[in-house]
C-alpha positions as CSV (number, residue, x, y, z in Angstrom):
1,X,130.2,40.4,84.3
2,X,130.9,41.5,87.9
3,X,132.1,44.8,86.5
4,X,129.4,45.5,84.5
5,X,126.9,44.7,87.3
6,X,128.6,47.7,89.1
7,X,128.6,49.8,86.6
8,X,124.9,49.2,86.2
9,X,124.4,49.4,90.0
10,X,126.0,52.9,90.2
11,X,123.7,54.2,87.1
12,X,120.4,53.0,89.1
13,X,121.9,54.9,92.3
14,X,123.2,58.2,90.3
15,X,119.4,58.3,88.8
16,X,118.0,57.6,92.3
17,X,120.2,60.7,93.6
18,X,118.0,62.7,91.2
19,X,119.4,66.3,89.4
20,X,119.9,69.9,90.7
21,X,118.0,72.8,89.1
22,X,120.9,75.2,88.5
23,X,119.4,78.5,86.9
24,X,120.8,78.7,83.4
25,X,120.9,82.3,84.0
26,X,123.7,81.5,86.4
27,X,125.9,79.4,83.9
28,X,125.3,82.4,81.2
29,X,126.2,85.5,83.1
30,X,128.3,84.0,86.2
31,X,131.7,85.6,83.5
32,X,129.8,88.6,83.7
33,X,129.7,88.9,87.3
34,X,133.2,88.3,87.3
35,X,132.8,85.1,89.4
36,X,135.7,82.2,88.7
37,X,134.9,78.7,87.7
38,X,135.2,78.0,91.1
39,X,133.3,80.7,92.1
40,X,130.4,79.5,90.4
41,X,130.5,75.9,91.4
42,X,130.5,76.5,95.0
43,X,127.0,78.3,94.0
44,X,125.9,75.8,92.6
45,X,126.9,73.6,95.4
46,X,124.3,75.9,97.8
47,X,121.8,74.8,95.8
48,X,122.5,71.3,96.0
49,X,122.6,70.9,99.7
50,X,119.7,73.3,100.0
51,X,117.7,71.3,97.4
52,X,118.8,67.5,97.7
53,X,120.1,67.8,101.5
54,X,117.8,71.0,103.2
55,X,120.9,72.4,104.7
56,X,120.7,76.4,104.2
57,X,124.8,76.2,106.1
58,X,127.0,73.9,105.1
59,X,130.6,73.6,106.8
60,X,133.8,74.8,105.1
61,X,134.4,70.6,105.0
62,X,131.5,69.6,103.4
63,X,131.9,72.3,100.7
64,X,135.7,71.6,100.5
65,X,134.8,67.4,100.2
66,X,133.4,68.2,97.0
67,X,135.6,70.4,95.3
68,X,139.1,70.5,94.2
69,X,140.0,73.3,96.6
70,X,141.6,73.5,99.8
71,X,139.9,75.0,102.8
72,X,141.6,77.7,102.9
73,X,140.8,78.4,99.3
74,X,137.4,77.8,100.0
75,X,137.0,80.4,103.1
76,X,139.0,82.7,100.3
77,X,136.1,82.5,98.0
78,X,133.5,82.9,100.4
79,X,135.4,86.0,102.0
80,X,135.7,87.4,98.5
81,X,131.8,86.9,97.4
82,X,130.9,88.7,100.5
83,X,133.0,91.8,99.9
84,X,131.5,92.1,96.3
85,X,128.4,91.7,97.9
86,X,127.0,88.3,96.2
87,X,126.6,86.2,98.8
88,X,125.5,86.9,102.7
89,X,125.0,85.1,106.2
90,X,121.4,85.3,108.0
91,X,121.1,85.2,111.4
92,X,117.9,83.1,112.0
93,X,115.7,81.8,115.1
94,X,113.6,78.9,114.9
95,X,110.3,79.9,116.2
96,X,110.0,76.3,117.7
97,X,112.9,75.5,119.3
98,X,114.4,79.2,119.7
99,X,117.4,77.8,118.7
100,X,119.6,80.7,116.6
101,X,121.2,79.1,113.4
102,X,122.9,81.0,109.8
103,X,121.8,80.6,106.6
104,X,123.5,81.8,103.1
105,X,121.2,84.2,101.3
106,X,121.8,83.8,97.8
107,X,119.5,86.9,97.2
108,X,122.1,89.0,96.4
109,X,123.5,87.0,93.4
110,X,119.8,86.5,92.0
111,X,119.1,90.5,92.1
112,X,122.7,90.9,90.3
113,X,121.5,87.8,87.8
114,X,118.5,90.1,86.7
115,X,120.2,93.2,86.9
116,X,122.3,91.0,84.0
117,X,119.1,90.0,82.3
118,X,117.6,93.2,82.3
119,X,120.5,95.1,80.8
120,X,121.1,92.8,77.9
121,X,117.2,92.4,76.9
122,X,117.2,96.8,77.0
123,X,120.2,96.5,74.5
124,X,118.2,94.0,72.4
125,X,115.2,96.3,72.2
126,X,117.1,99.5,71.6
127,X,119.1,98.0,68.6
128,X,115.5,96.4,67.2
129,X,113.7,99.5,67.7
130,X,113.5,102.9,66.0
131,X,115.1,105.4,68.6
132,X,112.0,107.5,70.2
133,X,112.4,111.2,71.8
134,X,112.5,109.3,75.2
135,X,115.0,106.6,74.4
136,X,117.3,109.7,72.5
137,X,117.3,111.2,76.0
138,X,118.5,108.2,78.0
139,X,115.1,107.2,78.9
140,X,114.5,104.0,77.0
141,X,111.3,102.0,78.6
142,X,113.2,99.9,80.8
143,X,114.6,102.7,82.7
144,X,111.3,105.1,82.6
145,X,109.5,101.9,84.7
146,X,112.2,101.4,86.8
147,X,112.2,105.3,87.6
148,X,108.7,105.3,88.2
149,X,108.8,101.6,90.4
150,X,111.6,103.3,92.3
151,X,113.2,99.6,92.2
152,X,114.7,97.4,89.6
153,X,112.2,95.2,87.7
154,X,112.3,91.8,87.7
155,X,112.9,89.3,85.1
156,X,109.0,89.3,85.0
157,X,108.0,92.6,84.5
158,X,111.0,93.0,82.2
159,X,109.4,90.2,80.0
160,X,105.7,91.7,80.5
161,X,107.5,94.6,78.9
162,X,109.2,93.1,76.0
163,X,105.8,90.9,74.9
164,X,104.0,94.8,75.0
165,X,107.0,96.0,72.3
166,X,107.1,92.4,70.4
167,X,103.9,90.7,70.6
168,X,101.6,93.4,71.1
169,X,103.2,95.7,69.0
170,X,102.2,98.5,71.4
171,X,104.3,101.8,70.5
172,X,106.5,103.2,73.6
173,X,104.9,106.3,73.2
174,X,101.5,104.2,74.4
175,X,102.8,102.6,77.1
176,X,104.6,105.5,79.1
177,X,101.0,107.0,78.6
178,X,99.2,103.7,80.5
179,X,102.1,104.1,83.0
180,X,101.0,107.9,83.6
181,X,97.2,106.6,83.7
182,X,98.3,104.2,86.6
183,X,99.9,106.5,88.4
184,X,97.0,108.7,88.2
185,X,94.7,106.4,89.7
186,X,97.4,105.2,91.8
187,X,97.6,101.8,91.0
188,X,101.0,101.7,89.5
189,X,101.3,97.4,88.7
190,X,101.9,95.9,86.0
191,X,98.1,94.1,85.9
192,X,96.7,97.4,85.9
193,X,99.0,98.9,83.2
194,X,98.2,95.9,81.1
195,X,94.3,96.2,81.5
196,X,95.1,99.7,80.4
197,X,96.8,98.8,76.9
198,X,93.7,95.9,76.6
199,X,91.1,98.2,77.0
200,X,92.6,100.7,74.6
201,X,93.3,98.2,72.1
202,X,89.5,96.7,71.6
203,X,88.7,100.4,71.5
204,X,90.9,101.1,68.7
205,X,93.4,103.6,70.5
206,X,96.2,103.4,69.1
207,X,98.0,107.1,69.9
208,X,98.9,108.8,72.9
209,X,96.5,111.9,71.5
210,X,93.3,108.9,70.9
211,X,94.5,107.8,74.6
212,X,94.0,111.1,76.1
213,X,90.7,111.7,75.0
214,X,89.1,108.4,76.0
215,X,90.5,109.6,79.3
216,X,89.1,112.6,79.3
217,X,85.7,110.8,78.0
218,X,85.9,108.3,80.7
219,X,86.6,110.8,83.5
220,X,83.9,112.7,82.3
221,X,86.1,116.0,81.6
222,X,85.3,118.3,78.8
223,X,87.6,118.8,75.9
């Protein structure tokens, strides 16, 4: 009876500790990144003390306290995911006490996360998707963005894209031509680019040549 009391204690007290929100991008591309096992726990250990405890620094003992690594192994890791430039230090002040303090920024890692995301979903929509003059020249619609952004796009925009091929069924010959509109109003975002492809589409413009002469129409340019 005693034993099953504390069993049932330590349930109530593992649910009061609550969970940790580990990105499940993380656990699917953390082999890609060439991150160990270890590697990837002791990320996911950031997150838990940043989440459940607000500390943006833990020490080389509290990380080594819950991991089956010694702290010299630990300091190892965190050595090697600075050099491949997935994990860095900020130097912070806090505005109140002007007290300096460090931080991990786990930036890096998330921008190498989508850079993961964003090649796999172009490979999905290439193999779907008849090859077009631009993707036969290296230019696929992923890339032609990204060009134009002069930036990677996120997971977000990379999605807005994908539901414009897959939902919308909008060709990729009709959206580079939105993407040329923006820029020529200079308001290259995806909102705009999007109210582009919605106005088209209740107008029944359906081809880059339909596109260009409702431009022309609605810049009031002759033929």
């Amino acid at each position: 009876m005693i034993k099953h009391e504390g069993w049932k204690q330590g349930l109530i007290a593992g649910m009061q500790e609550g969970t940790v929100a580990v990105p499940n991008l993380l656990l699917k591309y953390y082999h890609k990144l060439k991150l160990s096992e270890a590697e990837a726990m002791l990320f996911i250990h950031f997150l838990a003390f940043r989440e459940k405890e607000q500390k943006d620094f833990p020490t080389i003992e509290e990380l080594q306290s819950r991991m089956s690594a010694t702290p010299d192994k630990v300091i190892a890791m965190l050595q090697k995911l600075m050099r491949d430039q997935l994990l860095g230090i900020d130097e912070e002040v806090d505005e109140e006490t002007g007290i300096q303090y460090e931080r991990y920024n786990l930036n890096r890692l998330h921008e190498r996360i989508a850079e993961c995301w964003i090649e796999e979903r172009a490979q999905q929509i290439k193999g779907s998707k008849p090859m077009t003059a631009a993707a036969s020249e290296g230019k696929d619609v992923f890339s032609v963005f990204e060009k134009e952004f002069a930036r990677p796009l996120s997971p977000m925009e990379c999605e807005n894209i994908s539901k414009w091929l897959d939902n919308d069924k909008y060709s990729t010959e009709l959206i580079f031509a939105a993407l040329k509109e923006a820029v020529f109003a200079g308001k290259v975002h995806f909102r705009y680019i999007d109210r582009i492809l919605l106005d088209w589409e209740r107008n029944r413009i359906f081809t880059v040549e339909q596109a260009k002469e409702h431009a022309q129409k609605f810049r009031g340019v002759s033929g």
